[in-house]
C-alpha positions as CSV (number, residue, x, y, z in Angstrom):
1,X,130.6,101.3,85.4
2,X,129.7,99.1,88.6
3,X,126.6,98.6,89.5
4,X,126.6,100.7,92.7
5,X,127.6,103.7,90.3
6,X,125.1,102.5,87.7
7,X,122.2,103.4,90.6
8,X,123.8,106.5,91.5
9,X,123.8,107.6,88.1
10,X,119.9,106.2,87.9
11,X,119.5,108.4,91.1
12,X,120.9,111.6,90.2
13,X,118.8,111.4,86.7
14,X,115.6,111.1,88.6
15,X,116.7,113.7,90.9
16,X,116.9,116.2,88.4
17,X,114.2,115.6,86.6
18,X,112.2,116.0,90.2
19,X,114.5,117.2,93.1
20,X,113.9,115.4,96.3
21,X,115.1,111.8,95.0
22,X,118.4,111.9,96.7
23,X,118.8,112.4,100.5
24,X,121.4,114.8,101.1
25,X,124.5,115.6,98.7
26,X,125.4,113.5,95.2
27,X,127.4,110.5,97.0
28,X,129.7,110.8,93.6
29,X,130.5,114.3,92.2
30,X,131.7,113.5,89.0
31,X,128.6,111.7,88.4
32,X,126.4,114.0,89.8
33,X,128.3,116.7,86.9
34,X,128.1,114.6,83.6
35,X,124.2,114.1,84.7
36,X,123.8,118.1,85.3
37,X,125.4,118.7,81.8
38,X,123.2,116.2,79.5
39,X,120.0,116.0,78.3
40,X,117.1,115.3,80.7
41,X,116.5,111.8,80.6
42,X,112.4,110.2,79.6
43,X,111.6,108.7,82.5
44,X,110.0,105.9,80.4
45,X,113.2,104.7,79.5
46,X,114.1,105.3,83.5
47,X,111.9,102.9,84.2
48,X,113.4,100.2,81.7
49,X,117.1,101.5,82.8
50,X,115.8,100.4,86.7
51,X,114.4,97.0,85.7
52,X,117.3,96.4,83.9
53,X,119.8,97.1,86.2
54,X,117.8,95.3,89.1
55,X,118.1,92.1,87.2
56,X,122.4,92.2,86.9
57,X,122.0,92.9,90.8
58,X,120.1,89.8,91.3
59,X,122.5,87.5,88.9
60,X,125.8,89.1,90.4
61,X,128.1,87.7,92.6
62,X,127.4,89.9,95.5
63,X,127.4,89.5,99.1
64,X,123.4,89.0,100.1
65,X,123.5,91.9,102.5
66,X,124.3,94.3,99.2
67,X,122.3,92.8,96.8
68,X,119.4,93.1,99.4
69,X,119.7,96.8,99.5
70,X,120.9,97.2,95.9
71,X,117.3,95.7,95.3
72,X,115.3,97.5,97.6
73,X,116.9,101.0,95.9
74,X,116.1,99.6,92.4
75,X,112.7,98.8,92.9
76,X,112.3,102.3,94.4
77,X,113.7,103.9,92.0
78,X,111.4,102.1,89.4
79,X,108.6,102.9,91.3
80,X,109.7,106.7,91.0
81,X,110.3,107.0,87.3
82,X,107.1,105.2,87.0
83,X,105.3,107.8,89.1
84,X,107.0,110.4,86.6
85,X,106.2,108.9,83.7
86,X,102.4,108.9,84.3
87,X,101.9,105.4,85.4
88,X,98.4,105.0,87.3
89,X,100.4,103.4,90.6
90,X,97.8,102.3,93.8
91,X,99.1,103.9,97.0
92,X,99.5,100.5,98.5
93,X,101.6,99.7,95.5
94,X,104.0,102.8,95.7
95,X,104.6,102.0,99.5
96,X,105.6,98.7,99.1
97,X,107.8,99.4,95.9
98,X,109.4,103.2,97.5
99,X,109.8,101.8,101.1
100,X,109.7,98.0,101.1
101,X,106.5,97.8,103.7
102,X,102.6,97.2,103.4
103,X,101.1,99.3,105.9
104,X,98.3,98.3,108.5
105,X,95.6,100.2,110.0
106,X,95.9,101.1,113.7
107,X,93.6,99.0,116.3
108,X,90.7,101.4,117.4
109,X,91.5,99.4,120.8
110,X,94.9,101.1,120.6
111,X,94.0,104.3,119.8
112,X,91.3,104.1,122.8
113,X,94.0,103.0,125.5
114,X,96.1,105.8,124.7
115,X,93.1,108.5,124.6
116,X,92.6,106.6,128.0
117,X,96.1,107.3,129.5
118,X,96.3,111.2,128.4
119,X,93.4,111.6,130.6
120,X,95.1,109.8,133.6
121,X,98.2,112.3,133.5
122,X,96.7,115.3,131.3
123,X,95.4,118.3,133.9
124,X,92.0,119.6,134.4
125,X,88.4,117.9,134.0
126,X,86.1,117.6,131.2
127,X,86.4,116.8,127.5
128,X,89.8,114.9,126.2
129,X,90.0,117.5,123.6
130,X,89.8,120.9,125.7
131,X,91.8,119.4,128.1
132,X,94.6,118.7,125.4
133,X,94.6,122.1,123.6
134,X,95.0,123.9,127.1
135,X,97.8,121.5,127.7
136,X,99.3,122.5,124.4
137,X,98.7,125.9,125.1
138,X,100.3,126.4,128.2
139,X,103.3,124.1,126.9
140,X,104.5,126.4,124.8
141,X,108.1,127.9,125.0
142,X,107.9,131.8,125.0
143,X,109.5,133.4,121.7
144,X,112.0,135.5,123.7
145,X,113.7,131.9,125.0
146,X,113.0,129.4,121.9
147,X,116.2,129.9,120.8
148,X,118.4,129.8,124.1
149,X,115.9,126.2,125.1
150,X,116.9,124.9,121.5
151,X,120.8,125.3,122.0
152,X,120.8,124.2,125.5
153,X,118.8,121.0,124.8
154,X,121.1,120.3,121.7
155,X,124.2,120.7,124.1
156,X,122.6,118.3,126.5
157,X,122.0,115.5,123.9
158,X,125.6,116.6,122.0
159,X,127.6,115.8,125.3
160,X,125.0,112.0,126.1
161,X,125.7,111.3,122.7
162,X,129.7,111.8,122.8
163,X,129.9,109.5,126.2
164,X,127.2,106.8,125.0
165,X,128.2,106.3,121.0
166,X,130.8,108.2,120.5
167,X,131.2,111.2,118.0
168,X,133.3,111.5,114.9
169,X,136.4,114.3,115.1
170,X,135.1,117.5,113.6
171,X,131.4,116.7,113.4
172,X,128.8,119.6,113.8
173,X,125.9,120.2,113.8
174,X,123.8,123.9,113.1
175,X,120.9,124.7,114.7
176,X,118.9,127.5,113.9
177,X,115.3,129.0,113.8
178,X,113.5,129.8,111.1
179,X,110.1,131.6,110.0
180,X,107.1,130.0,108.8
181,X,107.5,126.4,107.0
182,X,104.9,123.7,106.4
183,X,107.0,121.3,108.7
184,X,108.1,121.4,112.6
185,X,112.2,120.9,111.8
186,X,114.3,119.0,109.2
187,X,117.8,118.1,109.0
188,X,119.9,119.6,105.6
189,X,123.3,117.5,105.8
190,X,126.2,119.7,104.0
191,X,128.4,117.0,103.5
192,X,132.0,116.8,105.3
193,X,130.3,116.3,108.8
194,X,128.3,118.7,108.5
195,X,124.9,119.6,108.7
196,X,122.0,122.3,109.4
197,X,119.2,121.9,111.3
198,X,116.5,124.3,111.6
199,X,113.5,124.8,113.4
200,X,109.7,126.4,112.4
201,X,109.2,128.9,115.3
202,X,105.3,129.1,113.5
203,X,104.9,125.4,115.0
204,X,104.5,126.6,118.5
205,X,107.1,124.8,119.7
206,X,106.2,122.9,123.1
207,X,108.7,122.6,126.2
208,X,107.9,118.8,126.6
209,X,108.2,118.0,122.3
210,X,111.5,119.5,122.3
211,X,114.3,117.0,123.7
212,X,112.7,114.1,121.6
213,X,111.9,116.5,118.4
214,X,116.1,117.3,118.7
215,X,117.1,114.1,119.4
216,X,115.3,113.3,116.3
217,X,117.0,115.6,113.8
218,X,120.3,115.6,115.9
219,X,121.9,113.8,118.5
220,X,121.5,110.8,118.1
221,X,119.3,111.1,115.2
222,X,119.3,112.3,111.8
223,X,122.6,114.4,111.3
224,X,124.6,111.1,114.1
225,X,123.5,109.1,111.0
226,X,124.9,111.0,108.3
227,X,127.6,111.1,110.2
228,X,128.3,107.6,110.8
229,X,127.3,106.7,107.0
230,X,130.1,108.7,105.8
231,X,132.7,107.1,107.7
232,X,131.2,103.7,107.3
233,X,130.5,103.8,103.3
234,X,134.8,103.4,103.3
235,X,133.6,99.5,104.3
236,X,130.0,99.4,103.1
237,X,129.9,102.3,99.4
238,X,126.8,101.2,99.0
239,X,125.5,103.6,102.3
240,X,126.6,106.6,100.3
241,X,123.7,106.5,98.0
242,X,121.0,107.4,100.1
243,X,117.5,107.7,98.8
244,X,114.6,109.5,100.6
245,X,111.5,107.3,99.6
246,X,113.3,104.1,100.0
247,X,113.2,101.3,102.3
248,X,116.9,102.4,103.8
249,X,114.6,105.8,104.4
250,X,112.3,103.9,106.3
251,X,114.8,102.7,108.5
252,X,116.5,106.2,109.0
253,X,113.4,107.7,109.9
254,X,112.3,104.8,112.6
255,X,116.1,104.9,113.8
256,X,115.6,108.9,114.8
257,X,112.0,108.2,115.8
258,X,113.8,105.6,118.3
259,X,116.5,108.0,118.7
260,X,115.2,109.4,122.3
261,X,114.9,105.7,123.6
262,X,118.3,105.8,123.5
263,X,119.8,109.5,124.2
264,X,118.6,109.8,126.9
265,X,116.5,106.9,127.3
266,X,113.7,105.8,129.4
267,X,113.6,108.9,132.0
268,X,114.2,111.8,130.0
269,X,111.5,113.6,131.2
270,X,113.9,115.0,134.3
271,X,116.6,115.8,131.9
272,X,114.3,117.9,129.7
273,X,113.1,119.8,133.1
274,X,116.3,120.2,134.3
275,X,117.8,121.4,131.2
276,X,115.0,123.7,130.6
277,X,114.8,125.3,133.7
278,X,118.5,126.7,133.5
279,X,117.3,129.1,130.3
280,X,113.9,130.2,132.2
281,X,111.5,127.7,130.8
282,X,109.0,125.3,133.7
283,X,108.5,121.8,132.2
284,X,106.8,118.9,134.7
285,X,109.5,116.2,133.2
286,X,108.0,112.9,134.2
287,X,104.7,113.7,133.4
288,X,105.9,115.0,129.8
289,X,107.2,111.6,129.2
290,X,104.4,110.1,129.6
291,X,102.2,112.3,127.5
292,X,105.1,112.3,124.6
293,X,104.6,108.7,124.8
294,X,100.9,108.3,124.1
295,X,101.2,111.4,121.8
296,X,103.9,109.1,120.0
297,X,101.4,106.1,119.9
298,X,98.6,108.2,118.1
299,X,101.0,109.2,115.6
300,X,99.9,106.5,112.9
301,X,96.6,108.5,112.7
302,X,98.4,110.2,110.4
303,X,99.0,107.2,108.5
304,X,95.5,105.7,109.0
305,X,94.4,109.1,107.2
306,X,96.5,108.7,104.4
307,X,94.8,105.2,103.8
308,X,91.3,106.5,104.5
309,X,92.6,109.4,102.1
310,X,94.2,107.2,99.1
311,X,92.5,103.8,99.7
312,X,89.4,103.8,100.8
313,X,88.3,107.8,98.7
314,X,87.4,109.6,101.9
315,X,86.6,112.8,101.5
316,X,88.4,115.6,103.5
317,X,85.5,116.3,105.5
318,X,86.0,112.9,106.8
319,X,89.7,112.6,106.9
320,X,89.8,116.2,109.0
321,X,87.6,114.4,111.1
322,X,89.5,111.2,112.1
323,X,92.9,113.6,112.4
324,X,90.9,116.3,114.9
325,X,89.4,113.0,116.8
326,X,92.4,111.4,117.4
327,X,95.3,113.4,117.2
328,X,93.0,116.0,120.0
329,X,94.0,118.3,117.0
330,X,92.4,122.1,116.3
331,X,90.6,122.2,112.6
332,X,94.2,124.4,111.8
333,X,96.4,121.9,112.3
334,X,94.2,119.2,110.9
335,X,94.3,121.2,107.7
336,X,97.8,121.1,107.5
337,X,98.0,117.4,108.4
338,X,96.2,116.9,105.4
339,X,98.0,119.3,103.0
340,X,100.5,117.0,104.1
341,X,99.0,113.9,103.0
342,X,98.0,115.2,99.5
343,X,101.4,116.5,98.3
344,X,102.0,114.9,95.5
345,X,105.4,113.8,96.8
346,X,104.7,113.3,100.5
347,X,101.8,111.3,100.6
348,X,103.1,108.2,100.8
349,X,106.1,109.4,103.7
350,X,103.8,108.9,107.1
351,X,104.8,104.9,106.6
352,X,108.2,105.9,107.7
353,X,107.4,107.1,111.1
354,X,104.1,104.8,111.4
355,X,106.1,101.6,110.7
356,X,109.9,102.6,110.4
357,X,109.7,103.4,114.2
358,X,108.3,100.0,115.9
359,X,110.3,98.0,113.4
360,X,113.8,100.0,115.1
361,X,112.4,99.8,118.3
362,X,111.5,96.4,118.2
363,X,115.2,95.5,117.2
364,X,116.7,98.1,120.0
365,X,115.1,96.3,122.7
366,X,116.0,92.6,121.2
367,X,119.5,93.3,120.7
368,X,121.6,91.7,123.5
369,X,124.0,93.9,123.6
370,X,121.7,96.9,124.7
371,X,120.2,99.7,122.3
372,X,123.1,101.4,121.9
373,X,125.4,99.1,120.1
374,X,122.4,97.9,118.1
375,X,121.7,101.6,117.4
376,X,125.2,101.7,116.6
377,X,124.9,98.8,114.1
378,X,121.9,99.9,112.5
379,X,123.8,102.8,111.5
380,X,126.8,101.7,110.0
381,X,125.7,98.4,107.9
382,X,123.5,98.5,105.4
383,X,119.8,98.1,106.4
384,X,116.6,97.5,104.8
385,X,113.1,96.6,106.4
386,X,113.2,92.8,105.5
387,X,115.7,92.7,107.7
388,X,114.7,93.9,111.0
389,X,112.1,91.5,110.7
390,X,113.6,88.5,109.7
391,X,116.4,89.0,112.8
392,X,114.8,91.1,115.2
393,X,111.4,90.6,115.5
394,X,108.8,92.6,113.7
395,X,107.2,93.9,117.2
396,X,104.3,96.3,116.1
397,X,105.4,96.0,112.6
398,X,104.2,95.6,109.4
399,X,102.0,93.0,107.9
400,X,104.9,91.8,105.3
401,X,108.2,93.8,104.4
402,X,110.9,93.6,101.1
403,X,110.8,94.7,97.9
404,X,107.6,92.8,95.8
405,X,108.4,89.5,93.8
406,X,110.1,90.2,90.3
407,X,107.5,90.8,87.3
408,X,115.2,120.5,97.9
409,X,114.6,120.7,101.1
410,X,114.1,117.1,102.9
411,X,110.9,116.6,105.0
412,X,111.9,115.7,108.6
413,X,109.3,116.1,111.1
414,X,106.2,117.0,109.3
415,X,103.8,119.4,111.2
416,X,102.2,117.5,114.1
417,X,101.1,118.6,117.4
């Protein structure tokens, strides 16, 4: 057995001894069978079995771009059989080893400047925070035309996404609605082309969240890149074994967050409005951009509370506080935020939109070619953390990325604003 096969089979273990390892469908079948018919594995031995196997991928003679990524999966996959086996892992520790990243704290200066700018453009007088929740308030798309907003938006970033990228023959893309759920949307890819998207109407969806929250999950985000990874693991197998806390996760999660940079691009505020208005729903466009921007900024609160939360030992009383502060949240949603943060097997996720997305971002706007072809790229080779940095800049990045020195249902958009 290869050593690409060795992982998948290292994978598909872990995945069944705790679903939610592997992103999408078993990238080899008959693997993914002979695992489903033996004995469950001790993840103690996993975690020997992953050391292992990361040492023949270091001494093989294989091209530096696949060993790099071979690498980064191993050491995530070490870190998750260590996590099931009862090892006592720091939070600091399990980001670096799942995603390949050490996460930094957000400048209070930053968070400040963009409280600053919402009150430029937000309506009304008086506190930040009232003014905010009547914002979100009044943003919201009526029940009765949710669904009709959802399709036509979808349609609109389908057709940008055909003329700027490209799409593959037979591709498509389901999106539905769906009753209450502890998240906003997420992307389930079927396989063949194929996947289902589905969004929480209990989130309250807003007019002026919903082109970049679809662009996200669809065109050009999450289900564009399963797309593309299938056609492209014929040159690069390795892309078939995709792993949701991993550093190849990271990226996929700052190339949607990114996605709306580039389908539309800067100015999509006007194609949201216009869109919008032809099912019935009023949207001020430019001035939607704007707030989706600074809204976009404050999201590493999120991750800040997950370090005050895992780090530091805040309390909840505290962490509520920081979320409802800066995120202009209601206590509500602040309480879900933090269910969020202390699920066992989500705690660690907020580094991929916190750091995934400047890391993409900052490699969009570097590429010479325009973001679009480096979007492209980014899609169809095989990408970890390390490096964006080390060729396109590490932007707003993270302190230090790459693996450390040798010694169900997927999560897309996590409930938010």
């Amino acid at each position: 057995m290869d050593l690409l096969h060795a992982t998948a089979e290292l994978a598909s273990r872990l995945d069944r001894l705790r679903p939610g390892v592997l992103d999408g469908p078993p990238p080899y079948p008959s693997i993914a069978r002979r695992v489903a018919a033996e004995p469950l594995q001790d993840p103690a031995a996993l975690v020997v079995t992953a050391g292992r196997l990361r040492a023949e991928v270091a001494a093989a003679e294989l091209p530096a771009g696949r060993r790099r990524y071979l690498e980064a999966l191993l050491v995530a996959l070490r870190c998750r059989a260590r996590l099931l086996a009862g090892d006592d892992i720091g939070y600091l520790e399990q980001v670096r080893d799942l995603f390949g990243v050490v996460p930094r704290r957000s400048e209070p200066d930053e968070l400040h400047e963009a409280h600053r700018r919402l009150a430029a453009v937000l309506p009304g007088r008086g506190p930040l925070a009232a003014r905010m929740r009547d914002h979100r308030a009044a943003d919201v798309v009526p029940a009765d035309r949710l669904a009709a907003a959802v399709a036509a938006v979808v349609a609109e970033l389908r057709g940008r996404t055909r003329d700027t990228l490209g799409l593959p023959a037979g591709e498509r893309a389901d999106v539905g609605l769906v009753g209450a759920r502890p998240w906003t949307a997420f992307t389930r890819y079927r396989g063949g082309l194929h996947s289902r998207v589905s969004v929480a109407t209990t989130g309250r969806v807003r007019a002026g969240s919903l082109l970049p929250l679809l662009a996200h999950e669809a065109y050009p985000g999450h289900h564009l890149q399963y797309c593309r990874v299938e056609i492209a693991s014929a040159r690069h197998p390795e892309l078939a074994l995709r792993l949701v806390h991993s550093p190849q996760g990271l990226v996929a999660e700052g190339a949607a967050e990114a996605a709306v940079d580039v389908v539309p691009g800067p100015g999509w505020g006007p194609v949201a409005e216009r869109v919008l208005a032809g099912v019935g729903v009023h949207l001020d466009g430019p001035a939607a951009e704007r707030i989706e921007r600074e809204l976009d900024l404050l999201g590493r609160v999120r991750l800040d509370a997950a370090l005050m939360r895992h780090v530091e030992g805040a309390g909840p009383d505290a962490v509520l506080a920081h979320l409802s502060r800066w995120l202009l949240v209601d206590d509500d949603r602040a309480r879900r935020m933090l269910d969020f943060l202390d699920h066992p097997q989500w705690r660690t996720y907020p580094v991929t939109y916190a750091e995934g997305g400047p890391l993409v971002r900052a490699r969009l706007a570097a590429a010479p070619d325009g973001p679009a072809a480096a979007l492209a790229a980014l899609l169809d080779t095989p990408v970890v953390p390390s490096d964006l940095v080390t060729d396109g800049g590490s932007g707003r990045g993270p302190d230090r990325v790459g693996p450390p020195p040798a010694a169900g249902e997927l999560l897309r958009t996590p409930v938010s604003d």
